[in-house]
N, C-alpha and C positions, 0 to 999 in steps of 0.2 A: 575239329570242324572241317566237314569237306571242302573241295573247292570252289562247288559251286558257293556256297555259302559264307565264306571266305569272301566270294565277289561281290555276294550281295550287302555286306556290311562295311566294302570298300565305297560301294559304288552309290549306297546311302548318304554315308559320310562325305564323299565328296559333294555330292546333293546339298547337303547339309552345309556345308562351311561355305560355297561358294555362293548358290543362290543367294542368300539373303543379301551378303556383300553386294551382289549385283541390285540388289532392292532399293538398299537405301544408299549408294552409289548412282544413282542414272548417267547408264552410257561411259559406263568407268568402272575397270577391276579393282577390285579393294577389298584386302583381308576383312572378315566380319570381325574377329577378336582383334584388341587392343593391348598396347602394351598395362601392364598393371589392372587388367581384368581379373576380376575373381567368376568365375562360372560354376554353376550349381544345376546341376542335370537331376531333372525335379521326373517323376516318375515311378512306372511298377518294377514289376519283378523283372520288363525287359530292360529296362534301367541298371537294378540292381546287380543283374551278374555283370554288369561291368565288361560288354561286348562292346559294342559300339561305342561307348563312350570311351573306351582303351585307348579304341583307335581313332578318333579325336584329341586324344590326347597326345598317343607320341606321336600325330603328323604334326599336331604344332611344335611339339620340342625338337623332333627332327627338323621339320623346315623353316622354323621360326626360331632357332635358338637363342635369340639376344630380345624375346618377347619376356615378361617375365608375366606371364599366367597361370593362376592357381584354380587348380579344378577340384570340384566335389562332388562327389557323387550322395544324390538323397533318393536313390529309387527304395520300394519296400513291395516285395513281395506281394500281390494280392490287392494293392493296391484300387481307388477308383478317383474321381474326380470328387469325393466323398472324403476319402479319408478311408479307415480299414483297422485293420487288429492294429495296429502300432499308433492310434488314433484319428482323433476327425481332421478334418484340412484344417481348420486353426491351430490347431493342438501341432500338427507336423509343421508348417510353418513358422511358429515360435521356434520350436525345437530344430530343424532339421533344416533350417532354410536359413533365416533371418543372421543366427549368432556368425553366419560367413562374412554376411555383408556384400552380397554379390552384386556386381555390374551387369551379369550377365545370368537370365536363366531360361533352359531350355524344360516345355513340359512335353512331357510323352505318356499321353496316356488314354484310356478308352478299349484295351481287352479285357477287362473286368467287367465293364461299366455295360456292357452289353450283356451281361449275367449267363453267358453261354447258351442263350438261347436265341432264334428268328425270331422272337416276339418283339417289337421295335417301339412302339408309340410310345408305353410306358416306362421303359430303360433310358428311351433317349431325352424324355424332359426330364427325368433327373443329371442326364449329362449334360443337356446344353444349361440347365441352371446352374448347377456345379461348376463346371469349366468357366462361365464369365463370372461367379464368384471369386474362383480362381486366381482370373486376371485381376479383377475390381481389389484383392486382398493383397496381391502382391504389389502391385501400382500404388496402392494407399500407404504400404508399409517400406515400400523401396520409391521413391520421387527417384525417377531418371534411370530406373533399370531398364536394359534391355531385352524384352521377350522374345524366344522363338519358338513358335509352334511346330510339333512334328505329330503327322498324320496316324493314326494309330496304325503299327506294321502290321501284316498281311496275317490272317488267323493261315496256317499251309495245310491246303489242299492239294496241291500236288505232288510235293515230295514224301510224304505221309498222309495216312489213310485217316480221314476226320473223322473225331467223334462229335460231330453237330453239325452236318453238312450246311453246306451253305452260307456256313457263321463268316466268313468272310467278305460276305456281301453287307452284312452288317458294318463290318470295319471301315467297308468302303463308304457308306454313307456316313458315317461318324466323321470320317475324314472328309467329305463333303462340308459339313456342317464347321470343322474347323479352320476350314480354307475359307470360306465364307465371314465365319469369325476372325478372323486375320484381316480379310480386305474391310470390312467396316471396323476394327482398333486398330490401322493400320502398324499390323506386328506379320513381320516374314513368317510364311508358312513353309515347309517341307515335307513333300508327298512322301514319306516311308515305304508304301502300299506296291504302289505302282511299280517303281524299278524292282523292289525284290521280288514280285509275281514275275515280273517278263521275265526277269534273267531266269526266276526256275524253267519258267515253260520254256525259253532256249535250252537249256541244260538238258530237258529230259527229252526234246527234239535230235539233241545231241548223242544222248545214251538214257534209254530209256528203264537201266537198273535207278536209275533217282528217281524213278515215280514212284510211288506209295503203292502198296501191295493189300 
């Protein structure tokens, strides 16, 4: 992983842990995780390789040592706010969610759910039905979890040459729609999108061998 990139899944992560804290906190710092949380990072294939969520992980055991949090990851490959080859949202939910028992889960999802292509009207009512099923299934089967939303991360155009130009704009209204879905089920959202676009477009104002050829 190069550096810049490195930055951007520090700079996520910090996004990620602190905002909500400040959410449901007003006017007071306050770690988001608890001691005796179980967490289940609910998502696709950026889920699954176990980037971001690593690093989530050892900042709490480094700086939280005496927290006792157990983390899981259920991202799958290919995923959508549907379900996918490893099955449908019920099906993974039984399976890949529930038998933890989690206090705590985060969904990340919405680069599939766009089908790789600009065509938008049709992709996106099956994601905004999808996603509040989602919630509606996880709330119905978990009384008292706590959700947090992450904005689907940035399709890259910058540091690599797209094959679907533009599909990033996509991502940016999906994450529109789920920032919005946050403030009406009042559940923390975090923008993914936004920090790791600027920091590339700093980096390649920096050295411009990280742009896309």
């Amino acid at each position: 992983m190069n550096l810049i990139r490195r930055h951007c899944v520090l700079l996520s992560w910090s996004l990620l842990l602190a905002v909500p804290a400040l959410a449901e906190v007003s006017g007071n710092f306050s770690f988001a995780l608890r001691d005796g949380d179980r967490v289940v990072f609910y998502g696709d294939s950026i889920t699954a390789q176990r980037f971001y969520t690593r690093f989530a992980e050892d900042m709490v055991v480094s700086r939280y040592p005496k927290l006792r949090i157990q983390f899981y990851n259920a991202g799958v490959s290919g995923d959508t706010v549907s379900g996918g080859h490893s099955g449908d949202m019920d099906t993974r939910l039984k399976r890949d969610v529930l038998p933890f028992h989690p206090t705590v889960v985060t969904i990340m999802l919405g680069m599939n759910d766009g089908r790789y292509t600009k065509e938008y009207e049709g992709n996106f009512k099956v994601y905004a039905e999808g996603y509040r099923k989602l919630i509606a299934g996880l709330r119905e089967a978990l009384p008292g979890v706590r959700l947090y939303l992450i904005c689907p991360s940035p399709y890259d155009e910058i540091a690599h040459s797209p094959q679907v130009a533009g599909y990033n704009s996509v991502m940016i209204r999906y994450g529109q729609f789920v920032s919005e879905l946050g403030k009406e089920q009042k559940i923390p959202v975090v923008d993914f999108n936004w920090p790791m676009t600027s920091a590339e477009e700093r980096g390649v104002k920096v050295d411009r061998a990280l742009a896309g050829s």
